[in-house]
C-alpha positions in Angstrom: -15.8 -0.4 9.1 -14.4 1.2 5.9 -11.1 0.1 4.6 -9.8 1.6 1.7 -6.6 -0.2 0.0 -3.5 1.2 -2.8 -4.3 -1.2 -5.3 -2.1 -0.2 -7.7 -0.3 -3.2 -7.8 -2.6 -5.0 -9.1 -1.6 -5.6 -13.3 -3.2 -8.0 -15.1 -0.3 -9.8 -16.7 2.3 -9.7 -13.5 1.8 -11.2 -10.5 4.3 -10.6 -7.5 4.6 -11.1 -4.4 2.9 -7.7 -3.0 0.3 -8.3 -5.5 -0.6 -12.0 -3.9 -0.2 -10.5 -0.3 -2.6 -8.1 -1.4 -5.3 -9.6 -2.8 -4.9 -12.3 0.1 -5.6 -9.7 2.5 -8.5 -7.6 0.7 -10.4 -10.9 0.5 -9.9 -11.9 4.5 -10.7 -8.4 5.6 -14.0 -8.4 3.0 -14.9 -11.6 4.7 -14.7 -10.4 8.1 -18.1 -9.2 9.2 -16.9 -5.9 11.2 -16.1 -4.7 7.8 -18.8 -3.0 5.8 -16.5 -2.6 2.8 -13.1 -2.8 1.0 -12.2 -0.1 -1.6 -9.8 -1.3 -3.3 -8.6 2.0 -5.6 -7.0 0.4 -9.2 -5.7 2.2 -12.3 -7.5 -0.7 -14.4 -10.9 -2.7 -13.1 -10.3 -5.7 -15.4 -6.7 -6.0 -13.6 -8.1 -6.9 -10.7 -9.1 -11.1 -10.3 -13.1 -12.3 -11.1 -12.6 -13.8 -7.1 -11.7 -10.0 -6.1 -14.5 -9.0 -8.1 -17.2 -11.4 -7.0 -16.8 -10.1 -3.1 -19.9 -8.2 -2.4 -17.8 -6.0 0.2 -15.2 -5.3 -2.6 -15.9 -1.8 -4.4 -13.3 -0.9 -7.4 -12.1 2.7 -7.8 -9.9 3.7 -10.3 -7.4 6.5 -9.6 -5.2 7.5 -12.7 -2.3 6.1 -14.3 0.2 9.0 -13.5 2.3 9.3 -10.7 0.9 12.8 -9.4 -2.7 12.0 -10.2 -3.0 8.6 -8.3 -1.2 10.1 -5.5 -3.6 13.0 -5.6 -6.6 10.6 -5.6 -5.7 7.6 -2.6 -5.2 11.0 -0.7 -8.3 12.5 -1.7 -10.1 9.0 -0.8 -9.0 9.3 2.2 -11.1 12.1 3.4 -14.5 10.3 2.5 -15.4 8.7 5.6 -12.7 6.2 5.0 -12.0 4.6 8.6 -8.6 2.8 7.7 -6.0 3.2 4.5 -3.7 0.1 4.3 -0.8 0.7 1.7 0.8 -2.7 0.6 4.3 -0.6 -0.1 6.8 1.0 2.6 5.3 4.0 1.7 1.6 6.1 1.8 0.1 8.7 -0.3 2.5 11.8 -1.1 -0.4 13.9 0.3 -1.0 12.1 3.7 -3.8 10.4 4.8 -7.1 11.6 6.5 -7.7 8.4 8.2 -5.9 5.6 10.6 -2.8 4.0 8.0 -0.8 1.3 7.9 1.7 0.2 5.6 3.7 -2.5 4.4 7.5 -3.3 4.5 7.9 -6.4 2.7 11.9 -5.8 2.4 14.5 -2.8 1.7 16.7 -4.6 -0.8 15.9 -1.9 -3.3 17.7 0.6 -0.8 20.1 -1.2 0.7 21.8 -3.3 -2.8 25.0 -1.6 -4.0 23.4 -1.7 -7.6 20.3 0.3 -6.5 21.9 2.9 -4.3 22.8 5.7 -6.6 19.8 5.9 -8.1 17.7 8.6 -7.8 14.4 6.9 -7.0 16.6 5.4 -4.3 17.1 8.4 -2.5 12.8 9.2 -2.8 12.2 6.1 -2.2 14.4 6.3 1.0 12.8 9.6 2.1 9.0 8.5 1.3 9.6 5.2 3.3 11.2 7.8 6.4 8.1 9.9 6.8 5.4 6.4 6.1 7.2 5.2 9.5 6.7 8.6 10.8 3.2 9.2 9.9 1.5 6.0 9.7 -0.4 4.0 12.4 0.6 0.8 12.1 3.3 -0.8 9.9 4.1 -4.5 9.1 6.8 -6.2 8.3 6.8 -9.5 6.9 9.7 -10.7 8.8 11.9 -9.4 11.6 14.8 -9.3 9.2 13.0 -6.2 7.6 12.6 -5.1 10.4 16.4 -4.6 11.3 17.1 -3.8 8.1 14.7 -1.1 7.7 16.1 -0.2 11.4 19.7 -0.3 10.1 18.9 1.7 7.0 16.8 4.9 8.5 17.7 4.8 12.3 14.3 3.6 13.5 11.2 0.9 12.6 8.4 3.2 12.9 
């Protein structure tokens, strides 16, 4: 199996929470011997930890550091023989996928907090994370709170 990741999150210098989920999960699916490898697709190679890098399943691509251009390029990714895309944000590639997807919901609070909701981005943000739960295959939630808020925001939970 194949598994291609959004790595983008992954900035030497910040570590959040998405970035820890992520790397937690690229290094249990590159240990798990059904998978052949984990491309993991970064703007920068040396953001990305020495115990990501040691993982023989673990192959680095970098897509660019504009908006449009890294979109172009996880989308691109997708159409080489890529058997799964995992996204670790409520959202996937602005050009689709070519492959099985899942994505992540870790919470709306960007969305739904009166100080956030008038901005522009907001209303993207709201529309990209609408057609992910459309589109994509499979999408987790890290708690069933989310869940019902990401229900209570767009109508439906994917």
């Amino acid at each position: 199996m194949l598994i291609a990741f959004d790595g983008r999150e992954l900035v030497r210098g910040r570590v959040t929470g998405i970035a820890r989920f992520l790397s937690g999960l690229v290094e249990a699916l590159a240990g798990d011997e059904a998978v052949e490898e984990v491309i993991l697709a970064v703007t920068r190679k040396e953001n990305v930890s020495k115990s990501l890098i040691r993982l023989k399943t673990v192959i680095l691509k970098t897509v660019p550091d504009s908006f449009l251009g890294a979109e172009i390029a996880l989308s691109n990714l997708t159409k080489q023989g890529i058997d799964c895309f995992i996204s670790p944000y409520p959202k996937l590639p602005l050009f689709g996928t070519h492959c099985p997807s899942v994505h992540t919901v870790h919470d709306v609070l960007d969305l739904t907090h009166r100080a956030y909701q008038k901005r522009y981005r907001s209303f993207w943000d709201t529309y990209r994370l609408k057609k992910a739960l459309a589109r994509a295959d499979l999408t987790w939630f890290d708690s069933s709170f989310s869940r019902q808020e990401t229900e209570a925001l767009v109508g439906f939970s994917g």
